[in-house]
C-alpha positions as CSV (number, residue, x, y, z in Angstrom):
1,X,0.0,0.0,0.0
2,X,1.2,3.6,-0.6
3,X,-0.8,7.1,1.3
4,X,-1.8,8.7,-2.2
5,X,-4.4,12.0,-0.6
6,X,-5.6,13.5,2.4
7,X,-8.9,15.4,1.7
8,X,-9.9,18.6,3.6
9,X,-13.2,20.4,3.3
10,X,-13.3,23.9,2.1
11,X,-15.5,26.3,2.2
12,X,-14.3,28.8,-1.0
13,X,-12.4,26.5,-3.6
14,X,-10.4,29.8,-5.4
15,X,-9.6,31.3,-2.1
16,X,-8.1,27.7,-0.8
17,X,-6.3,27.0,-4.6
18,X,-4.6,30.1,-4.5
19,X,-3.4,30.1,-0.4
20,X,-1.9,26.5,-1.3
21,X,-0.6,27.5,-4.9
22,X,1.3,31.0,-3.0
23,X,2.6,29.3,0.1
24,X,3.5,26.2,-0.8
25,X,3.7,26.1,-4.2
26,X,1.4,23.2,-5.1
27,X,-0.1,23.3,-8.3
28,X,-3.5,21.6,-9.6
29,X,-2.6,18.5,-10.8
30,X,-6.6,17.7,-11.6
31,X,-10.0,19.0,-10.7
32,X,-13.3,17.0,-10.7
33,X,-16.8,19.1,-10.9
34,X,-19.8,17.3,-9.8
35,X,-23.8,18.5,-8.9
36,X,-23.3,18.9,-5.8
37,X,-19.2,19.5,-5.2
38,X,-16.2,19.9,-6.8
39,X,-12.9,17.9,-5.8
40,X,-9.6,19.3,-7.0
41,X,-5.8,17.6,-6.5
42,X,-2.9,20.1,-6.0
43,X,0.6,18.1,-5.8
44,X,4.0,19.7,-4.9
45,X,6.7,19.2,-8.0
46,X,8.5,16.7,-5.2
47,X,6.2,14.1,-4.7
48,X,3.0,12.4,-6.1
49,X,1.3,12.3,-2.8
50,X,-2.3,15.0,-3.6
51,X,-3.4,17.3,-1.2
52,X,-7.4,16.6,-2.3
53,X,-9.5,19.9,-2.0
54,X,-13.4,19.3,-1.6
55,X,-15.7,22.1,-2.3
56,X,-19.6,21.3,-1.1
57,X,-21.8,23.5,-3.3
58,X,-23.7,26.0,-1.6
59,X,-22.2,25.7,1.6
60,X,-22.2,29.0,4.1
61,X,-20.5,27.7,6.8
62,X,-17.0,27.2,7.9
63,X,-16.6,23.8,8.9
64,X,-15.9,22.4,12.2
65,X,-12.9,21.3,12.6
66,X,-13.8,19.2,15.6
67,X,-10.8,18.2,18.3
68,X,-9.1,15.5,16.2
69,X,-8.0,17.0,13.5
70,X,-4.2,17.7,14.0
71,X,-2.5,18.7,10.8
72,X,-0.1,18.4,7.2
73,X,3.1,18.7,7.5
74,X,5.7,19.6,4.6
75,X,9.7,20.1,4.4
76,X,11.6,23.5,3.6
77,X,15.0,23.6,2.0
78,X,14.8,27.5,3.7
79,X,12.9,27.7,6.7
80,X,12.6,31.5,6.7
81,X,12.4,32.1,3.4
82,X,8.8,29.8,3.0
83,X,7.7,31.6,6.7
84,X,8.1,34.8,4.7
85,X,6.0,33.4,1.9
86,X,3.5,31.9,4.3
87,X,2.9,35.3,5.2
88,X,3.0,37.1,2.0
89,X,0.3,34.6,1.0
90,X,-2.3,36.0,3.8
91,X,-1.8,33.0,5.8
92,X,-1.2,33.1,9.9
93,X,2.0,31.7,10.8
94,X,3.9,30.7,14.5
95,X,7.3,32.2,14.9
96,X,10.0,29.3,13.7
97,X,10.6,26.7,16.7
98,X,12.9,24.2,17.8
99,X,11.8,20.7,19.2
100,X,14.7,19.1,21.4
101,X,14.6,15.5,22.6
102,X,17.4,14.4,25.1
103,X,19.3,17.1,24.5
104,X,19.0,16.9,20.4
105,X,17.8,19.3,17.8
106,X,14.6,17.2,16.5
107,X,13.4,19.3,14.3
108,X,13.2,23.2,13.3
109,X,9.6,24.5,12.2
110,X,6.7,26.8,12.2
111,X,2.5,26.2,12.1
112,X,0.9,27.9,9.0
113,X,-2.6,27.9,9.3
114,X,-4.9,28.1,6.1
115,X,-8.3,30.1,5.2
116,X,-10.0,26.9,6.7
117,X,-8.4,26.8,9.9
118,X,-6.6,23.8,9.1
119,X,-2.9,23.3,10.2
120,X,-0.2,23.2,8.2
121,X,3.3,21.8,10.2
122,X,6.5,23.6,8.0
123,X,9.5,21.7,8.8
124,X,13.7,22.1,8.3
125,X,14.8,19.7,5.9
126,X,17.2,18.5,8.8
127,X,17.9,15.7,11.3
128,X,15.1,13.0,10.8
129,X,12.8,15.1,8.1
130,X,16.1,15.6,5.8
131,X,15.1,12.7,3.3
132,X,11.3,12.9,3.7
């Protein structure tokens, strides 16, 4: 078996394409339009893996994004640089953190957070995340 997608619910498709195309540089790989919704796949030029957007037609409300949701998570070759462009791109971002474990640096990163409220983990291509 290999992870192909994750699917988050969104409530304006162009606003969402265009946060994910400016941040993180995905690009629509495919879009889908249905009755009642419209799915559309945005890859980064690294990997295969689709980030799947679904759009519900007629929808008003924001989604809930419940307590169980935690988040993505993507590498940076410049950790400042993409903050920067997280920014630029509207989006919230944390200030860049370190995680230490027994006295190691585990990994260097930031939270973005999209127009849906969904979390987006932004992390140095270092230690155990250098190959991912």
């Amino acid at each position: 078996m290999k992870m192909i997608h994750t699917c988050l619910r969104v409530l304006d498709l162009k606003r969402s394409t265009e946060y994910y195309s400016k941040a993180f540089g995905f690009t629509e790989y495919a879009r889908f339009e249905f009755d009642s919704f419209t799915l559309v796949y945005m890859r980064d030029s690294h990997t295969s893996f689709e980030l799947e957007l679904t759009e519900n037609h007629g929808r008003k409300e924001p989604y809930d994004l419940g307590d169980g949701y935690g988040h993505l998570a993507v590498t940076s070759d410049d950790l400042e640089a993409d903050h920067g462009k997280v920014k630029a791109a509207g989006g919230e971002a944390t200030d860049i953190k370190s995680l230490e474990h027994q006295g190691q640096v585990l990994g260097k990163f930031f939270f973005a957070t999209d127009p849906d409220g969904y979390k987006i983990e932004v992390l140095a291509k270092m230690g155990r995340f250098a190959d991912l």
